[in-house]
C-alpha positions as CSV (number, residue, x, y, z in Angstrom):
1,X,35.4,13.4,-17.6
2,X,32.8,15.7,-16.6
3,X,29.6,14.2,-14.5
4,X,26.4,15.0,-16.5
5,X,22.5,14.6,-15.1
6,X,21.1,11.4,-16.5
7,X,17.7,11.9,-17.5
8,X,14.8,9.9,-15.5
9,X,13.6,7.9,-17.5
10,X,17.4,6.2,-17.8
11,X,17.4,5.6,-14.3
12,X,14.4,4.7,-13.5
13,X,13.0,1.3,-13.3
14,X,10.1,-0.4,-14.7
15,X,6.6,-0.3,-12.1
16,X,5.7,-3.8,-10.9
17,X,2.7,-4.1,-9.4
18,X,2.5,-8.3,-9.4
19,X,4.6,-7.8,-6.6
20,X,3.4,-9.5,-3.1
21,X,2.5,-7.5,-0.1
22,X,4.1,-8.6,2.5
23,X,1.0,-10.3,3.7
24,X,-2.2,-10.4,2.3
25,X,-5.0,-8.4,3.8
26,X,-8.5,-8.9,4.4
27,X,-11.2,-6.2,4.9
28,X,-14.3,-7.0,6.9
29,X,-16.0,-4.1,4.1
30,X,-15.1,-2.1,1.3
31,X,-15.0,-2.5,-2.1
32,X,-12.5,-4.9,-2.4
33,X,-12.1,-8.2,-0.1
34,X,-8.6,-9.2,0.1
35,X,-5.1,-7.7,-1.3
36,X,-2.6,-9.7,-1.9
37,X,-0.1,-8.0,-4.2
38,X,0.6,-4.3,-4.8
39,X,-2.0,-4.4,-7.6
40,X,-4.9,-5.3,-5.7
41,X,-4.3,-2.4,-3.5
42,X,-3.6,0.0,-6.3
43,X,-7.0,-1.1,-7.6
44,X,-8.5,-0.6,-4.4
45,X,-7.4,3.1,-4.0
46,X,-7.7,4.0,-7.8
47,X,-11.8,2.5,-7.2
48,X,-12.1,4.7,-4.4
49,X,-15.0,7.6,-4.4
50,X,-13.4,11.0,-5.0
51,X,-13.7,12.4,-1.7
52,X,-12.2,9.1,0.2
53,X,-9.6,9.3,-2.7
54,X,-8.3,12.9,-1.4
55,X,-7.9,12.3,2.2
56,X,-4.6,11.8,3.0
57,X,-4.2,8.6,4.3
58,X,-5.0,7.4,0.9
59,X,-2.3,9.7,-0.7
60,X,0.4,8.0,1.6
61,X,-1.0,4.7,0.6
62,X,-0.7,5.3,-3.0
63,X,2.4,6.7,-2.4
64,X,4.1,3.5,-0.5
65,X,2.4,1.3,-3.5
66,X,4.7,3.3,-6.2
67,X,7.5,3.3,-4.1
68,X,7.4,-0.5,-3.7
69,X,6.3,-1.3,-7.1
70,X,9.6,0.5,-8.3
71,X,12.2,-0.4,-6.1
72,X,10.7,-3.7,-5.2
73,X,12.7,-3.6,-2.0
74,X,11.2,-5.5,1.3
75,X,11.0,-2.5,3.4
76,X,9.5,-0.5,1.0
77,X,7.0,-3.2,0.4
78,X,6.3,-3.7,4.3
79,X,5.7,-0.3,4.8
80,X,3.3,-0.1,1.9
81,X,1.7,-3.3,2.9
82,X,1.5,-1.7,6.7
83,X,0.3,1.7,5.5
84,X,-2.8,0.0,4.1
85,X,-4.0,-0.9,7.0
86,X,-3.7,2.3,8.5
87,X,-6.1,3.6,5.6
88,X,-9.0,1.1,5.9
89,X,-8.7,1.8,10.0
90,X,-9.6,5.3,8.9
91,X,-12.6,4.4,6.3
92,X,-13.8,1.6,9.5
93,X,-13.3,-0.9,7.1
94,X,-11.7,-3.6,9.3
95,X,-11.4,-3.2,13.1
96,X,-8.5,-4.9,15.1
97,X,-9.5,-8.0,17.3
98,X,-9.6,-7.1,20.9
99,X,-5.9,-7.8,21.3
100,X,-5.0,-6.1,18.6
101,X,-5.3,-2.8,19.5
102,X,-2.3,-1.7,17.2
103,X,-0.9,-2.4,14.3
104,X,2.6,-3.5,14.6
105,X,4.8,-1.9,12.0
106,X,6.4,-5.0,11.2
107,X,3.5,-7.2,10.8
108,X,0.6,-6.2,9.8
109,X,-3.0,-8.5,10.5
110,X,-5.7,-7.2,9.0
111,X,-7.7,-10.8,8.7
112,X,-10.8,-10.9,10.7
């Protein structure tokens, strides 16, 4: 029996954004105060002003959020929930305590 394409939307799977980051996150500013699951940061970037909105750093935020929201796997939802951070570092949004000088890929502090 021959293999034959399947299209994508048969093997795709459903986007679910209810999903937890893997830790919340609280900005000092912005327009929204805390994230908790991949929707609050979805709504964070899709609330964004148009120029913020086309840097890049928001692209791979976006980006992460999709991923995780399909697959719903833990790493893709850590690295999402890590590349967040990364973007409101960029916009000064929240600053890392004084011994926090980086992030650290697997966990991710953003309370201030």
């Amino acid at each position: 029996m021959p293999v034959t394409a399947r299209s994508a939307s048969a093997t795709s799977t459903a986007l679910d954004l209810s999903l937890p980051l893997a830790q919340p996150i609280t900005l000092a500013r912005g327009p929204r105060s805390h994230l908790v699951t991949l929707m609050d940061a979805a709504i964070l970037i899709r609330d964004l002003e148009p120029f913020r909105k086309a840097r890049p750093v928001w692209d791979r935020a976006a980006e992460m959020i999709m991923l995780a929201g399909t697959t719903g796997e833990a790493a893709d939802i850590r690295e999402a929930t890590r590349q967040l951070p990364t973007a409101v570092i960029f916009e000064n949004w929240w600053k890392p305590k004084a011994k926090q000088e980086r992030i650290d890929r697997a966990s991710p502090v953003c309370e201030s």
